[in-house]
C-alpha positions in Angstrom: 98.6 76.9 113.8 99.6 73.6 111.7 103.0 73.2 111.0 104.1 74.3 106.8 106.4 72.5 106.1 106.1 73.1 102.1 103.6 74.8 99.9 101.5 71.1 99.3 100.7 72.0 102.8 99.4 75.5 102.5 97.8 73.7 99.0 95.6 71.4 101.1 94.0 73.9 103.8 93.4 76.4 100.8 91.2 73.8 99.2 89.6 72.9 102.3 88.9 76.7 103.1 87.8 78.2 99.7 85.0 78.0 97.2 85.3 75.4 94.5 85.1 77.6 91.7 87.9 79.9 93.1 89.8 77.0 93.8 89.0 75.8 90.4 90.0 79.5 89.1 93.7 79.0 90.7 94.4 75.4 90.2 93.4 74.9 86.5 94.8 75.5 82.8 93.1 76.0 79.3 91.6 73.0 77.0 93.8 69.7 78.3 96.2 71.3 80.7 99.1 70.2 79.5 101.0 73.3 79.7 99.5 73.6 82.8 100.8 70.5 84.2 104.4 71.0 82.3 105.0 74.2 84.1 105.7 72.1 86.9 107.1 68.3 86.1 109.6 69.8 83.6 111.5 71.6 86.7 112.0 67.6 87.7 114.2 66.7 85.0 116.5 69.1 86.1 119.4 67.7 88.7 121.1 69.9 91.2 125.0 69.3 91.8 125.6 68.8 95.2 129.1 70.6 96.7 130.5 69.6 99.8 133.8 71.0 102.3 132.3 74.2 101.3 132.0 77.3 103.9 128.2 77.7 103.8 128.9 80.6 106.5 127.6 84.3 105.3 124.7 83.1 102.9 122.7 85.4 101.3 119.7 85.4 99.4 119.2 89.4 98.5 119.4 90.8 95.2 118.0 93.2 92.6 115.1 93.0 90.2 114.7 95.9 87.8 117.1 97.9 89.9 115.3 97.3 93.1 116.3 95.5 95.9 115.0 92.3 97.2 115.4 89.8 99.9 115.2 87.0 97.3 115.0 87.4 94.0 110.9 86.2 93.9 108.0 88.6 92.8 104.5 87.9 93.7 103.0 87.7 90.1 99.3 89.5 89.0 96.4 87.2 90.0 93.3 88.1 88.9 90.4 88.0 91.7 92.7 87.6 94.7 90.2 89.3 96.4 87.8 86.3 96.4 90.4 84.1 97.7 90.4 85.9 101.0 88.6 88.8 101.9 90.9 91.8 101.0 93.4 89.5 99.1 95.5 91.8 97.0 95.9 94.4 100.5 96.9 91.2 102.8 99.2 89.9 99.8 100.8 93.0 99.1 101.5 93.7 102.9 103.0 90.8 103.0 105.4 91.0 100.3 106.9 94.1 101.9 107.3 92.9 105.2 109.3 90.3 103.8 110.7 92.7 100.4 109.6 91.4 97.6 107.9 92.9 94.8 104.1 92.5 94.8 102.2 93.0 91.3 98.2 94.0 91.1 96.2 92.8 88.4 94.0 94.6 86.4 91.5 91.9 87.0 91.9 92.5 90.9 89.3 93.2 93.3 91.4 95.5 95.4 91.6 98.8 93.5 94.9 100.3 92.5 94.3 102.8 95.3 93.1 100.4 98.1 96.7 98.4 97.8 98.3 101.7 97.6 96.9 102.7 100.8 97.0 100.1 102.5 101.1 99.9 102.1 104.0 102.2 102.1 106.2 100.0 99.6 105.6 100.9 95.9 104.1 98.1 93.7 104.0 97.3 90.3 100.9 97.3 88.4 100.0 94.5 85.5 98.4 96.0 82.7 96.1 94.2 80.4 95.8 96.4 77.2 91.4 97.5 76.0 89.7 98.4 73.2 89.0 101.1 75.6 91.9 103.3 75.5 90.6 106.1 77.8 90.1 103.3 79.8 93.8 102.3 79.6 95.0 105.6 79.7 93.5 106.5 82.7 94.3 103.1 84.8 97.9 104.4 83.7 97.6 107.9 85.5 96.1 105.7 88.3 98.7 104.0 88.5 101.0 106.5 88.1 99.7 108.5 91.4 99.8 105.7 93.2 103.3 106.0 92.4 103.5 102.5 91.0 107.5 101.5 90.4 107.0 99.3 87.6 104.5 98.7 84.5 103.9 95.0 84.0 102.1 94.9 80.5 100.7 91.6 79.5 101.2 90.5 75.8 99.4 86.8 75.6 95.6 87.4 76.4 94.9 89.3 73.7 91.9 86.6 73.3 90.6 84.3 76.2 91.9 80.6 76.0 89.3 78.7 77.1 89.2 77.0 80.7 86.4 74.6 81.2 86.5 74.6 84.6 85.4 78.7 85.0 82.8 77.6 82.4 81.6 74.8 84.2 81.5 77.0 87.6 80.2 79.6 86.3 82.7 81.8 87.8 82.1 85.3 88.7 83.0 88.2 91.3 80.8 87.8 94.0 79.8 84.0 93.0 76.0 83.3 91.5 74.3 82.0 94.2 72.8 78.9 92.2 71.3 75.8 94.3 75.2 74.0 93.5 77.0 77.6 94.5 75.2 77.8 97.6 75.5 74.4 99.0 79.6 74.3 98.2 79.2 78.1 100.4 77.5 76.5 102.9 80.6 74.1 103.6 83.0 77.3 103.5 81.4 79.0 106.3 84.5 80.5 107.4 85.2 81.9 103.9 81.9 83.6 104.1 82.2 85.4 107.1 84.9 87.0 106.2 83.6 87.8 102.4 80.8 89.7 104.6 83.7 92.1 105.9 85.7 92.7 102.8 86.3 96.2 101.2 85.0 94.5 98.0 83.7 92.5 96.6 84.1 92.9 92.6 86.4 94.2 89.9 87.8 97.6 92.1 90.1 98.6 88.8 86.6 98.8 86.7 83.4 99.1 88.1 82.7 102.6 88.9 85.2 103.9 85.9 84.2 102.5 83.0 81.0 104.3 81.8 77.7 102.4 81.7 79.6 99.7 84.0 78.3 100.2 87.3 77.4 96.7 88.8 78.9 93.2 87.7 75.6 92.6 85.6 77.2 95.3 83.4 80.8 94.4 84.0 81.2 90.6 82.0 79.6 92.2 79.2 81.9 95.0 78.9 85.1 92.4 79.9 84.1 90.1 77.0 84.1 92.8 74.1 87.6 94.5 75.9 90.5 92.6 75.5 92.3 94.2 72.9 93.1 91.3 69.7 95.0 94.4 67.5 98.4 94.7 70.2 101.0 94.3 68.5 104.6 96.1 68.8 103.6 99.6 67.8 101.4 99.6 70.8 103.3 98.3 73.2 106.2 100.6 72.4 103.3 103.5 72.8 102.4 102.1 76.3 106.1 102.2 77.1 106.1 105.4 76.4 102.9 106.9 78.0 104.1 104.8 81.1 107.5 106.8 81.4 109.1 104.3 83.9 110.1 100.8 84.0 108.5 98.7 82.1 108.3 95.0 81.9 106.6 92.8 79.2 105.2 89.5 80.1 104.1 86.3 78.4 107.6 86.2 76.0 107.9 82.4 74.9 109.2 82.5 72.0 113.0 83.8 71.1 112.1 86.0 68.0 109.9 87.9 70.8 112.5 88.5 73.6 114.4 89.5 70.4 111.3 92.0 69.8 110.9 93.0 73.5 114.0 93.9 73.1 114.0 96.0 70.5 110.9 98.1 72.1 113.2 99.0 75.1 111.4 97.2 77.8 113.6 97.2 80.8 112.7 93.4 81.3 110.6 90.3 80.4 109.1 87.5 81.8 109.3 84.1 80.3 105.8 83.2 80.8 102.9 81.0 79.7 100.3 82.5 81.7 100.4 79.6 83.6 98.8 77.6 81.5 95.9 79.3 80.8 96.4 80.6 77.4 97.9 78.8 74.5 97.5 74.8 75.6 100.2 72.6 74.3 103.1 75.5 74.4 106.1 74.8 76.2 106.6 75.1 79.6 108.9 78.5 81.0 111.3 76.9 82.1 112.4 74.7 79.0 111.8 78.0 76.9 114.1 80.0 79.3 117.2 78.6 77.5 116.9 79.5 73.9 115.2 82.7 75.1 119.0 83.1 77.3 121.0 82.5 74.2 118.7 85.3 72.2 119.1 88.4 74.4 120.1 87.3 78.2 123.3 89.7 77.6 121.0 92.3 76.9 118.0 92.9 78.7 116.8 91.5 82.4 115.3 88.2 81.8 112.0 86.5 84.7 110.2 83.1 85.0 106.9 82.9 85.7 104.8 79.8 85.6 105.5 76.5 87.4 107.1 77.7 90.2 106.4 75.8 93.9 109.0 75.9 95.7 112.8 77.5 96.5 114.7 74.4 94.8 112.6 75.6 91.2 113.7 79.2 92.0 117.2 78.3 91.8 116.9 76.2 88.5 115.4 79.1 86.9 118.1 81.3 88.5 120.9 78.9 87.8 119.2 79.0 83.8 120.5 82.9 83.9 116.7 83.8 84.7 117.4 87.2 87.4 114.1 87.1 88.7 111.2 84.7 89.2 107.4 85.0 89.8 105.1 82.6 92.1 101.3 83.0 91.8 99.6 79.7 92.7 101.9 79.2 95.5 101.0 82.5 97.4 97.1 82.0 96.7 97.5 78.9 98.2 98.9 80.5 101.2 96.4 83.8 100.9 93.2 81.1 100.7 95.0 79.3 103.5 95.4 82.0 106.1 95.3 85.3 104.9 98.4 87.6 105.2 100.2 84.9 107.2 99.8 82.1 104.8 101.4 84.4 102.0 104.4 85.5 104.3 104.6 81.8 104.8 104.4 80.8 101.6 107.7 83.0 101.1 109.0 82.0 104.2 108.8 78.1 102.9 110.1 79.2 99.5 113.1 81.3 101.0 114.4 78.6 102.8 113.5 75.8 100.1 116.1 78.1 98.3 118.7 79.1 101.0 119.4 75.6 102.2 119.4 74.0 98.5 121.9 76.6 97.5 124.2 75.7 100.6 124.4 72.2 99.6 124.6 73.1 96.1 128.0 75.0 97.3 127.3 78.6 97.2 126.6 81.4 99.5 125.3 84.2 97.2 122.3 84.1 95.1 123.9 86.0 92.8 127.2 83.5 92.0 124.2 80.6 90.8 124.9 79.0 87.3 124.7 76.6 85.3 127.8 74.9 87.1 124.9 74.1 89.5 122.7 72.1 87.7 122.9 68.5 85.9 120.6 69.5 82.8 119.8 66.6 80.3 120.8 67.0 76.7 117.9 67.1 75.3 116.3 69.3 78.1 114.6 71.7 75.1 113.5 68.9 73.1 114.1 68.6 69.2 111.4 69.8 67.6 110.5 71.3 63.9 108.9 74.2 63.3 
């Protein structure tokens, strides 16, 4: 076992271990990648205040996230194809985060059905929702979700159309790969990969094929995902979604003030400040220098996440210390999941748990819940002056 230290070190055996265009799939944004890449640097221009002769004794990390409780205030966020990072990806990942209790989210783009996750662990999950053209479709991923007595509705608002990522292009990515002469000769180096692909449950979309009429194999399937993603969401839906869901619901992809102010208004029990990673909209702002204007507009009001940037504890607690309750990693569990399976994601949590423990001790506090902006040295011009 090699010593993980941080997540750069589950980073570097993940891109050993897994096929380039999955790799490519996780560690890439839209058009330039500048958002992409801003997710990340702008958590560096943010100082912590360092406390000292301050009894460090009694520390704890646990709080709640829509009302639920959790060892540190860190969700696993939706990936799509997790499955073809590891061989039963979204089973292993969610296993892991309730060993260690935190919330895991499924995709709709997963490979793992709704059902396989659901029995495969006893901890209820959240599901992300991507809204269809298809609204059987939708409806009836709801009532899936539903009786697999999902706890929260994660509904996506910022891929209404595909930003483009020239990367999958390039790769020609799909679920199982093309075996083209470049496909199989980068397989041929992940031998370990393959072997156990040959042993997973599955090995494409679980949410869709096989209940989505005339899709029954993945020749049909990136037809069908192509004409599907719904371009006409707009408020009226969601607030219909909200309402067939029934439960918690959480919106995410908010960037923008004027649409935490509209989340807001459509009752959803919390959003997540979110670029989707950098995959969408190219040249937005990174989440965390949106989170403060988004703060000022409702953070009195409705329960406010990060997503997007986040890799490692000392970026949880900036987000945390911004008023953010909750925060999302994706690229840093898949990094662990590609790694080393089920153990790479508990240690990717394990790293990021005490990345955030120890920084909040020398930052003077003991409870994850007393972090503020008292913590942080933030420069004046964090958000940036710009004219819209």
């Amino acid at each position: 076992m090699p010593v993980i230290t941080n997540i750069d070190d589950l980073k570097r055996i993940y891109a050993r271990r897994v096929p380039k265009m999955f790799y490519d799939y996780c560690e890439s944004g839209s058009w330039t990648e500048q958002t992409f890449r801003d997710n990340s640097s702008d958590f560096d221009d943010i100082r912590l205040r360092q406390r000292v002769a301050v009894d460090m004794t009694g520390r704890s990390t646990a709080s709640q996230m829509i009302g639920q409780d959790v060892a540190m205030p860190v969700a696993l966020a939706p990936v799509g194809l997790t499955g073809m990072q590891h061989a039963d990806g979204e089973m292993k990942a969610a296993r892991a985060a309730e060993k260690f209790g935190v919330p895991f989210t499924l995709s709709t783009m997963s490979i793992n059905s709704i059902e396989d996750v659901a029995g495969f662990t006893k901890a209820p999950f959240w599901f992300q929702l991507y809204t269809m053209k298809d609204e059987d479709f939708v409806n009836r991923l709801i009532e899936r979700a539903l009786a697999a007595n999902c706890s929260a509705l994660v509904i996506t608002l910022d891929l209404q159309i595909l930003g483009q990522r020239h990367k999958d292009i390039k790769n020609g990515l799909s679920a199982p790969p093309k075996l083209t002469p470049k496909t199989i000769a980068n397989l041929a180096t992940k031998w370990g990969w393959g072997i156990e692909m040959l042993s997973a449950k599955r090995r494409e979309f679980g949410n869709i094929v096989g209940h989505v009429q005339g899709v029954s194999d993945m020749s049909q399937l990136g037809a069908w995902t192509a004409e599907q993603f719904d371009p006409s969401l707009d408020w009226n839906k969601v607030a219909k979604l909200k309402e067939r869901w029934g439960g918690k619901v959480i919106l995410k992809g908010i960037l923008d003030a004027d649409d935490a102010k509209m989340a807001l208004k459509v009752g959803a029990d919390a959003i997540i400040v979110s670029n989707h990673g950098g995959r969408q909209l190219d040249g937005a702002l990174s989440s965390i220098r949106a989170l403060p204007s988004i703060m000022e507009a409702v953070g009195d009001q409705i329960e406010v996440h990060l997503d997007s940037g986040i890799r490692s504890g000392q970026d949880v607690l900036k987000a945390l210390a911004m008023g953010a309750k909750g925060t999302y990693i994706g690229r840093a569990f898949i990094y662990g999941l590609g790694a080393m399976g089920q153990q790479g994601v508990t240690e990717a949590l394990q790293v990021i748990h005490k990345e955030l423990d120890t920084t909040m001790a020398l930052c003077g506090e003991t409870n994850v819940n007393d972090l503020g902006k008292h913590n942080l040295l933030i420069p004046e011009d964090f958000e940036g002056r710009w004219q819209s």
